[in-house]
C-alpha atoms as an extended CHARMM CRD file, in Angstrom:
* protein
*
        76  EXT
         1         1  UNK       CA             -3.8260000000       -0.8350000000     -112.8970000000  PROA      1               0.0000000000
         2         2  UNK       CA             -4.5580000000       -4.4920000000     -111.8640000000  PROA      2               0.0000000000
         3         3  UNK       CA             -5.1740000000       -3.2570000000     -108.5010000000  PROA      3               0.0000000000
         4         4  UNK       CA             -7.6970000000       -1.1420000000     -109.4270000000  PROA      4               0.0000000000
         5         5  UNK       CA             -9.3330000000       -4.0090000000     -111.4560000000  PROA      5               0.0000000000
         6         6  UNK       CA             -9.1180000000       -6.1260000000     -108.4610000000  PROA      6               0.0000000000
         7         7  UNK       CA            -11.0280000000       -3.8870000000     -105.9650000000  PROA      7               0.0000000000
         8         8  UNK       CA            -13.4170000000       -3.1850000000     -109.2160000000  PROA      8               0.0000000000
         9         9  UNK       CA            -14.5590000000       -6.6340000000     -108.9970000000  PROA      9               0.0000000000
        10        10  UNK       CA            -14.5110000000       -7.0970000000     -105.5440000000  PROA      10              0.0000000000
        11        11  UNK       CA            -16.8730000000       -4.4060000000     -104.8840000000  PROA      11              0.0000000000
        12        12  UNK       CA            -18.8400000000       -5.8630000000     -107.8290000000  PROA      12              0.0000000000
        13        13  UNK       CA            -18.8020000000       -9.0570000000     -105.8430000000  PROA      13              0.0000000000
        14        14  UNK       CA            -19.5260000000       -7.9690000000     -102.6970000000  PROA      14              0.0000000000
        15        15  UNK       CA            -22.8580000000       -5.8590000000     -103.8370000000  PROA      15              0.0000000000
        16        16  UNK       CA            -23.9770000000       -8.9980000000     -105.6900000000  PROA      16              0.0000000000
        17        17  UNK       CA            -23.7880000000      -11.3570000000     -102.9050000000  PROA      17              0.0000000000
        18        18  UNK       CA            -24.9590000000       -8.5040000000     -100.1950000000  PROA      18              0.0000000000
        19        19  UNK       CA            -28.2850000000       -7.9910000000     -102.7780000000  PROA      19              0.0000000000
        20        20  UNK       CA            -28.2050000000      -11.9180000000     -102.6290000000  PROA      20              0.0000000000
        21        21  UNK       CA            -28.5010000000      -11.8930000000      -99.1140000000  PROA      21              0.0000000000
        22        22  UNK       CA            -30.7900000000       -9.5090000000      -98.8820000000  PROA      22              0.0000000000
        23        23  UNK       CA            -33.1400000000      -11.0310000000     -101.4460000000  PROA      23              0.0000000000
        24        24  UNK       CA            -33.1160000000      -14.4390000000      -99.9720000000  PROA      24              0.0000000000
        25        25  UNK       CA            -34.4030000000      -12.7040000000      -96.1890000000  PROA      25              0.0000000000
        26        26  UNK       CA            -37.2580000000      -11.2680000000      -97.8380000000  PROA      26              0.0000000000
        27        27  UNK       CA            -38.5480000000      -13.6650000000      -99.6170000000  PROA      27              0.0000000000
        28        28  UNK       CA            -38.1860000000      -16.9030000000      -97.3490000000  PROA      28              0.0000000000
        29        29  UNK       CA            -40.8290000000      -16.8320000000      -95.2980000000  PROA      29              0.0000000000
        30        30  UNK       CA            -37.9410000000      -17.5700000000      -92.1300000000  PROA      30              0.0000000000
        31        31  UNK       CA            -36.7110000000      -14.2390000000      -93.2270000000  PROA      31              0.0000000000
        32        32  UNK       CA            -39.5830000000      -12.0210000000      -93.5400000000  PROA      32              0.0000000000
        33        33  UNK       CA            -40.0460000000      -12.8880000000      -89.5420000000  PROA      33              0.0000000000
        34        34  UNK       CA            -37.1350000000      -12.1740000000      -88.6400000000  PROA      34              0.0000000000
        35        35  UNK       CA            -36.5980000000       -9.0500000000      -90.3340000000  PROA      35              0.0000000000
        36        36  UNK       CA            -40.1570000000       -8.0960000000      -88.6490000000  PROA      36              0.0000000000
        37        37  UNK       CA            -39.2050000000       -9.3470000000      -85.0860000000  PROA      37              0.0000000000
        38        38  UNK       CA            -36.0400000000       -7.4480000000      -85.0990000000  PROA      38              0.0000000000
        39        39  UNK       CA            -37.9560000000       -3.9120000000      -86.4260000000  PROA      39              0.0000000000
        40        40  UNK       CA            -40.8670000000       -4.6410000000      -83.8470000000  PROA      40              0.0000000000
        41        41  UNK       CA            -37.8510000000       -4.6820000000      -81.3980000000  PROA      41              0.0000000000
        42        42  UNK       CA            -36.1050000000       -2.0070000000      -82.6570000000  PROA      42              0.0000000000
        43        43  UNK       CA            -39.7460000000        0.3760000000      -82.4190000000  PROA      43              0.0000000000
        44        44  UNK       CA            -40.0740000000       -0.8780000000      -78.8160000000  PROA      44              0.0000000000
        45        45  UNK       CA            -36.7030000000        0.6730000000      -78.0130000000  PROA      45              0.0000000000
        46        46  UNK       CA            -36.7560000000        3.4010000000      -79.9050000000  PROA      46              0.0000000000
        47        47  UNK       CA            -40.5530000000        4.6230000000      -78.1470000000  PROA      47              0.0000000000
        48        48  UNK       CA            -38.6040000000        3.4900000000      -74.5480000000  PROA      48              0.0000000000
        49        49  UNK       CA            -35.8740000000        5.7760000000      -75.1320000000  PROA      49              0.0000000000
        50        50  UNK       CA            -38.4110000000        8.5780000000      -75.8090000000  PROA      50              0.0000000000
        51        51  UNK       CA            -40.7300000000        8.1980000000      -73.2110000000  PROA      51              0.0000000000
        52        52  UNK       CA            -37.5910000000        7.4990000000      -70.4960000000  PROA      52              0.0000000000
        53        53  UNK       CA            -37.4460000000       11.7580000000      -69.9000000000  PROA      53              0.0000000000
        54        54  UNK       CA            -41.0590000000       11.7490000000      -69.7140000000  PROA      54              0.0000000000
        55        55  UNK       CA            -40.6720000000        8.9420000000      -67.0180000000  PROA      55              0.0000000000
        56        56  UNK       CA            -38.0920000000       10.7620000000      -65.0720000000  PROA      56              0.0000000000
        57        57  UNK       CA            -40.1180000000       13.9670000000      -64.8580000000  PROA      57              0.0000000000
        58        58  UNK       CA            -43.5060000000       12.2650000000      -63.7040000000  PROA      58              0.0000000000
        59        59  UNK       CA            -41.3760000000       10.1920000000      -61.2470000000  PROA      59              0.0000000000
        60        60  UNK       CA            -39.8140000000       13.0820000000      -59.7520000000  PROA      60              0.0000000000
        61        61  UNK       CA            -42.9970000000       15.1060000000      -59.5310000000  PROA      61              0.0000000000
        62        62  UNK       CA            -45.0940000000       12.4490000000      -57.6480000000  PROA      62              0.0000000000
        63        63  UNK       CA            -41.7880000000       12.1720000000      -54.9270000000  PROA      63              0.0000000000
        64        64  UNK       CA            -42.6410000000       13.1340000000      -51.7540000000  PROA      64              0.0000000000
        65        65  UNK       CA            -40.8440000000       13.6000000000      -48.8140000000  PROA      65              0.0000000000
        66        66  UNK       CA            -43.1060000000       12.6910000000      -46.6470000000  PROA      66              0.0000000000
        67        67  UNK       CA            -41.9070000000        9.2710000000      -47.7030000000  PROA      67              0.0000000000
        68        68  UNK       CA            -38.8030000000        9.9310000000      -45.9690000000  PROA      68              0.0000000000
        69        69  UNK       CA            -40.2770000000       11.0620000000      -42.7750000000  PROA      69              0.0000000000
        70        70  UNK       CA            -40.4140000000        7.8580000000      -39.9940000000  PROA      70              0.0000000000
        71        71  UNK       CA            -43.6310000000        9.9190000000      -38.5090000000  PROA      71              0.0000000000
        72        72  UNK       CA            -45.4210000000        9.8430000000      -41.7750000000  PROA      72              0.0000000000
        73        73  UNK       CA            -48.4060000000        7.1150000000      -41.1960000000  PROA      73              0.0000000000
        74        74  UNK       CA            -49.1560000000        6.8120000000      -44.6520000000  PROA      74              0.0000000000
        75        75  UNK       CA            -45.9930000000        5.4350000000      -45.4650000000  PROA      75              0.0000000000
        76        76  UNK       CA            -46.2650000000        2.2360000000      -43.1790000000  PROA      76              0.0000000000
């Protein structure tokens, strides 16, 4: 039984301080930057990892190879 009162208030304690935390990053003006840099960030790699196929295909498609042929005068 105390056990069970013990992780009662520690999970009380824990979602206090975590709602805390989270408070104190959105309002401090520190905070609200950071929390926007790392989203920004996180958008940027989330549209590379989209567009990365894409990339591969286009790459692929615009190979030559002539490009591999030492006669080719284009490719000096």
């Amino acid at each position: 039984m105390t056990t069970l009162t013990i992780t009662r208030r520690n999970r009380l304690i824990l979602s206090v301080s975590a709602s805390m935390l989270a408070l104190a990053l959105l309002v401090s003006p520190v905070g609200r930057n950071s929390v926007a840099s790392t989203l920004d960030c996180f958008v940027q790699t989330v549209d590379a990892v989209t567009e990365f196929p894409c990339k591969i295909v286009t790459d692929i498609r615009h190979f030559s190879l002539d490009r591999l042929d030492p006669t080719c005068p284009q490719c000096f």
